[in-house]
N, C-alpha and C positions, 0 to 999 in steps of 0.2 A: 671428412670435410664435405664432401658431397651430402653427406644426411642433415650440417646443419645447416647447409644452402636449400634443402628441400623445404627444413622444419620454416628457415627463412619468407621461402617463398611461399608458402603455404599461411602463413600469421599476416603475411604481407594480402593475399589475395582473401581472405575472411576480413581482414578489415575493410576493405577495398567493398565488398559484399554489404556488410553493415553500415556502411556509408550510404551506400546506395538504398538499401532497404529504408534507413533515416529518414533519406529524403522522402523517395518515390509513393512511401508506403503510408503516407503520416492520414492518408485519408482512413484506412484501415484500424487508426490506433483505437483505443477506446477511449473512453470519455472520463476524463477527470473533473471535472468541475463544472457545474451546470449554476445558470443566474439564480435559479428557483431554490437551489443546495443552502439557500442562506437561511430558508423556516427550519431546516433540520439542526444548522450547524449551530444557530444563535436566535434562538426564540425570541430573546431581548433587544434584538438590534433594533438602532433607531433608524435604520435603512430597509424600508421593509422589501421584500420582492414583488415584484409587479406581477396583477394577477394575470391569468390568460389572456383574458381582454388585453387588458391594456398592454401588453407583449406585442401583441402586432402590431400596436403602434412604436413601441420602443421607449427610450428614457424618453424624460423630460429637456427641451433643448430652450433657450432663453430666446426667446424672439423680441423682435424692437418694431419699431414702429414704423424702419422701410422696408418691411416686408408688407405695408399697403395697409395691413388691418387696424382699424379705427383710428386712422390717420390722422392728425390734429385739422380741424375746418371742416373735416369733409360729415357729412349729414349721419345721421346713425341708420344703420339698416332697417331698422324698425319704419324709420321716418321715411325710406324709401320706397314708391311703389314696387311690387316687384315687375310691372314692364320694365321700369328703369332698371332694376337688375339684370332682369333678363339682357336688354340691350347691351349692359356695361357689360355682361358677360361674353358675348357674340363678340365685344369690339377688343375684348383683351384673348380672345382666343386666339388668333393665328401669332402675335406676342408670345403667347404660354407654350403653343407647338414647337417655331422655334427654338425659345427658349430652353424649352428640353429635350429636343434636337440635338442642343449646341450643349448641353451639359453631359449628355450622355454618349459623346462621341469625341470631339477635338478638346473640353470643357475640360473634362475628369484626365485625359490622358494628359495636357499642360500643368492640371494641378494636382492632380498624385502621376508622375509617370514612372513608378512601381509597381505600378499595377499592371500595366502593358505586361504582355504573356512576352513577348521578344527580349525584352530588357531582362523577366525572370531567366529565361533558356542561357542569355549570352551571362547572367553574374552566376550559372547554377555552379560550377566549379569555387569560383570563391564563396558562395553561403556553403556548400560541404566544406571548405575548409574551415570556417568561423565556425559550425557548429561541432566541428570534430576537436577544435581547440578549448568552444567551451567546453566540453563533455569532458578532456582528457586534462588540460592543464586544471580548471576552475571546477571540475563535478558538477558541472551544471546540469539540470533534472528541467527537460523536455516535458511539457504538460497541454492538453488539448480543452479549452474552454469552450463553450457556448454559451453564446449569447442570448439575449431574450429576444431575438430578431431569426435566432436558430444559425447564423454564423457560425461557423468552428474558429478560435484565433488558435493562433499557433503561439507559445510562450517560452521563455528558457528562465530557467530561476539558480541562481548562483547564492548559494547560503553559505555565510562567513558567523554565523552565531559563537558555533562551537572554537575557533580562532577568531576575535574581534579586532586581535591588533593590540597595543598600548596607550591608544586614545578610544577606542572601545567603537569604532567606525562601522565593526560588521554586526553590530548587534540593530543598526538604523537600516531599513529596505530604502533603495533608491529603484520608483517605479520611471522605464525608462523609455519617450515617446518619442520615436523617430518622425523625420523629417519624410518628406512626398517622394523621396528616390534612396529613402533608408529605408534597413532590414538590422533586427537586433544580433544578426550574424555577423555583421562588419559596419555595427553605426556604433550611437554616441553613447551606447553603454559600456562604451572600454574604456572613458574617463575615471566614471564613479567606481568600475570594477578593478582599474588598476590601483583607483587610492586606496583600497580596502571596506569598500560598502557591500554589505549583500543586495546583491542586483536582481531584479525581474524584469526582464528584455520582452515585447509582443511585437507580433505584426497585422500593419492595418490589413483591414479584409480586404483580401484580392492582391496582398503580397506575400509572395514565398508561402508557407502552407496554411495560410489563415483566406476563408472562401468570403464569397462576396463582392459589391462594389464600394469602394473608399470614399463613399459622402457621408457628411459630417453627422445625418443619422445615426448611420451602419460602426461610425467612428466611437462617436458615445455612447451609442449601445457594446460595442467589444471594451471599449473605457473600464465600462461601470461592470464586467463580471469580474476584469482583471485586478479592480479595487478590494472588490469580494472577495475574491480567490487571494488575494495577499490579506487579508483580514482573518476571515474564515477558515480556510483552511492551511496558511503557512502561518497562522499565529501573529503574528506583529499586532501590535500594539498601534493604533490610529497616530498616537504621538509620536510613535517610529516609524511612521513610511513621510517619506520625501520625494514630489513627484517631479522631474526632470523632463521636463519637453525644450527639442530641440527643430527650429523652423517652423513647420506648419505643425509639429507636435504640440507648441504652444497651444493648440487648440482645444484638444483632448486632456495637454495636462490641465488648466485652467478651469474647464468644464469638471475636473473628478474635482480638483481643489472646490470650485463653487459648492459641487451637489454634499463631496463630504469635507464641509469646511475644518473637520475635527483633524483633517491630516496635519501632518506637522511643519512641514514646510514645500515651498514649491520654487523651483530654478527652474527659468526660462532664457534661452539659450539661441541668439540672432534669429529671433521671433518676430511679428511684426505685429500692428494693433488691428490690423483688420484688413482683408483679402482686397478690399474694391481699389484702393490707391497702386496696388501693387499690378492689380489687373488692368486695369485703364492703364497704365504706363507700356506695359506689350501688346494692347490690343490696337488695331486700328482707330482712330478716333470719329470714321465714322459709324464704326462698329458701337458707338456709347451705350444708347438704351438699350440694346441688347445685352450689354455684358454689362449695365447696372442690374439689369431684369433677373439675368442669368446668376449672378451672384449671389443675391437677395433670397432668390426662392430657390437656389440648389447648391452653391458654396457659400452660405451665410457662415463667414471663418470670422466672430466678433470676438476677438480673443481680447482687446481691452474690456466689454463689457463685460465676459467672465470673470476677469482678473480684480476689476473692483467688484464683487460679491464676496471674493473669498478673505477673510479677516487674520490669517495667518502672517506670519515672515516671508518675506516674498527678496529673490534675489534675480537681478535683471542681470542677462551676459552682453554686454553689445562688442560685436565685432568691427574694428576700426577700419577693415579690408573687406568688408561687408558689401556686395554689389548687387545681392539678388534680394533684400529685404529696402532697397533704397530705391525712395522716389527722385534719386540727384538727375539733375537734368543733363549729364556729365555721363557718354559713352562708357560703357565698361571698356577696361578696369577702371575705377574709381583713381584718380589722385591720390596720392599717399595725401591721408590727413581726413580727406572729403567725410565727415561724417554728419553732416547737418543735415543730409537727407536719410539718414538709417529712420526708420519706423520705429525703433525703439525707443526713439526718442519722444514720439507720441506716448507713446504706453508708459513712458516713465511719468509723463506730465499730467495723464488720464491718475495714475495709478495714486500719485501726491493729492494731486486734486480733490479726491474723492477721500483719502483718510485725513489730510492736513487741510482744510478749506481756508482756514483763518491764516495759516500761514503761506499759502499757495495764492493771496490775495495779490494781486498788482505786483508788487516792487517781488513778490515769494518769485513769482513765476518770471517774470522779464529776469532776474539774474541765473534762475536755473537752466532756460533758454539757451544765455547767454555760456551760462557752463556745460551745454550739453554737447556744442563747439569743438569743447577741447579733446583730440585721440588721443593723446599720451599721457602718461602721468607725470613728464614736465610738465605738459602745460595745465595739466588739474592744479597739481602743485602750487604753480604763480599764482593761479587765478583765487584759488584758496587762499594763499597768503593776501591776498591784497586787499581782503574782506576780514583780515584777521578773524576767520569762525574760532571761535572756543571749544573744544570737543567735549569740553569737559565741563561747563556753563550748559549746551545746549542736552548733556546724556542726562545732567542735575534735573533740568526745567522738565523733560517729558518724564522723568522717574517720579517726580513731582506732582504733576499732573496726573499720571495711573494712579498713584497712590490719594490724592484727592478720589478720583473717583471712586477707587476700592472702597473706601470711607463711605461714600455718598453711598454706594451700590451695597449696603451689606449682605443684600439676597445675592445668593453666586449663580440659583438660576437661572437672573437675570443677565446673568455675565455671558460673553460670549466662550467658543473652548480656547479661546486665547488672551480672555482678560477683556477689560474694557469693550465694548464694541465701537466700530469704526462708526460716522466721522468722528474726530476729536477735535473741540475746538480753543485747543493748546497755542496761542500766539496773540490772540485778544488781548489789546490793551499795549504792544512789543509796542517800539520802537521800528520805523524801519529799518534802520542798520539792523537791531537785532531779529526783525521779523526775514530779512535777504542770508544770515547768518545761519538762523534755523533751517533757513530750506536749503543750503546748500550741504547743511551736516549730514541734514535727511535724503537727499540726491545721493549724495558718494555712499552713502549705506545700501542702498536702494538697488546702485547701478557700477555695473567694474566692468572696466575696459580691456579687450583680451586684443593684441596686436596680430588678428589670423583673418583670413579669406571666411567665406561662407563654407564651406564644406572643408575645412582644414580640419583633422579632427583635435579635439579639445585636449587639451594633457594633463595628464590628472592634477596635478599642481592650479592649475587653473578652476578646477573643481572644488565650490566652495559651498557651506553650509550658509543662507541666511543672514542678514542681522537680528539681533532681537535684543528686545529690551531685559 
């Protein structure tokens, strides 16, 4: 008895060992995946590596036009003398010092505070247990990427190829983007991995063992190897990865969707359209210019303008219990119901906008609005009844529509990797009744209601593929 309490204690204190090593040691691992591994892996890709140069600056990030440059009205630099440069530059200096003052200090800890070394030290017991469970229950295969910025991300990949299931679920990669106080050790990759998807979990730079600071940079440059690395070297197929951003992951996912619009689908999950509404709402008010300044040039999180570039099936998650993605002027907790301020609600009307312009005209959008209102699925329910939509009228008219165009397009060149390219002007000539009809087909496709808080986590049940045509 005594020898098999020693052998006991002995299995028990080696694991105990290897846990620790797991963690403490991951600076030590060696290198699996580099950005550049993609000229070797895949000569042909149409995603080429970024050459040395251009590495130190990093991907490519979409900038808009409040970020200052060539602002509408304002004179062209050329036209300018340069004393007036000089001087405009003098007068926006102690603005810009500030500004990245405040970003790289209070700025970054409110908006990833994952990143805070105290917050890592106090969850380090719960990430060893998340990663001792994926390793032990799921075989999950720990991998060390670099970035083109020279970042190490830290990644966990759970492959279900070889068992896929009886709806064939693990043979699709769900790439999975945590939120500013997630880690893929205990965040929202336990939805898609308890339905049965093969999952790749990372973490942003400067959480748990991925180095770095978490600006939206540093963000899309770890993005864009972990797109590679699920490409390249674990095989999937472009039309099998699905990429899941959850909160401010919407950011990163939205950006991989943009740059590789060939992926196959992307769920965003109590996301919001873009940092500044969210920001202004906690910040002092007479803190403004500063925290427009600050935004602009150091958390530019434009997750609606991502979101329309990328031409794919796109599925919105909005939480009806939702308090940190909402601009409601309503004290948390929210009012059971309260959801006219969630920001998803923006992004749903950005997202229409931009692919249905013709139906998203006037009477399209005032009844979407008006059904964006509704938390529960009674009340979708009535509000759809009362407009009598036809589901089966409006699935006829857009299959109609592709297929017109397919006609038209017979070069598939010219086609996007999802058929058709976006806008579509499929509603020209409706009827208002039937033009308020089509857009609320296309809303409830678009956007599903989950009855949870912002950090409740998701149940895989609620974990849904897309619509598509």
């Amino acid at each position: 008895m005594c020898v098999i309490c020693f052998v006991k204690a002995l299995v028990h204190v080696f694991k105990v060992y290897l846990t620790a090593n797991y963690s403490y040691n991951f600076r030590d691992w060696p290198v699996d995946f580099r950005w550049d591994d993609v000229r070797a892996a895949s000569g042909g890709s149409s995603h080429r590596a970024l050459t040395c140069a251009a590495a130190v600056a990093g991907v490519w990030l979409l900038r808009d036009a409040a970020l200052g440059e060539d602002a509408p009205g304002r004179p062209l630099r050329g036209a300018r003398s340069q004393a007036q440069c000089l001087l405009q530059q003098i007068r926006q200096l102690p603005g810009q010092l500030a500004s990245y003052a405040l970003a790289h200090s209070l700025g970054r800890w409110l908006v990833y505070p994952g990143s805070m070394f105290l917050m890592t030290r106090a969850l380090l017991p719960l990430l060893q247990q998340g990663q001792e469970r994926l390793v032990e229950r799921y075989r999950g295969r720990r991998a060390k990427l670099v970035a083109c910025d020279g970042n190490e991300i830290d990644t966990m990949f759970m492959d279900r190829r070889q068992h896929p299931g009886s709806h064939g679920r693990g043979l699709l990669l769900v790439i999975c983007c945590e939120g500013n106080a997630g880690f893929y050790e205990m965040g929202c990759l336990s939805a898609p991995l308890e339905a049965g998807y093969s999952v790749l979990g990372w973490n942003h730079p400067g959480f748990g063992g991925s180095t770095g600071a978490p600006f939206p940079q540093n963000d899309a440059n770890a993005m864009d190897v972990v797109v590679k690395y699920a490409l390249h070297r674990l095989h999937f197929a472009p039309a099998q990865v699905v990429v899941y951003g959850w909160s401010i992951g919407g950011f990163t996912a939205t950006w991989a969707t943009m740059t590789y619009p060939e992926l196959g689908a992307l769920v965003l999950d109590a996301t919001f359209d873009d940092l500044m509404p969210l920001a202004l709402k906690v910040m002092p008010h007479s803190w403004k210019g500063l925290v427009v300044r600050t935004v602009r040039e150091h958390f530019n999180l434009n997750v609606a303008e991502q979101l329309c570039c990328y031409p794919g099936p796109v599925l919105l998650l909005r939480r009806t219990q939702d308090d940190v993605v909402s601009t409601s002027s309503s004290l948390p907790p929210l009012p059971s119901g309260d959801v006219e301020g969630n920001r998803g609600n923006e992004l749903l009307l950005r997202l229409l906008q931009s692919r249905y312009p013709a139906v998203m005209a006037c009477e399209g959008q005032a009844v979407v609005t008006r059904w964006l209102r509704a938390s529960s699925l009674a009340q979708e329910a009535a509000f759809y009844g009362r407009y009598r939509v036809d589901d089966e009228w409006c699935l006829a008219l857009l299959r109609n529509y592709r297929a017109r165009c397919e006609e038209e397009q017979q070069d598939e060149e010219a086609w996007g990797p999802h058929g058709p390219a976006f806008p579509w002007l499929v509603g020209q000539g409706l009827s208002p009744r039937r033009r308020r009809q089509l857009a609320l087909f296309l809303a409830r496709k678009h956007l599903k209601n989950v009855e949870a808080t912002h950090c409740s986590p998701l149940e895989p049940e609620d974990f849904q593929l897309p619509w598509g045509l």
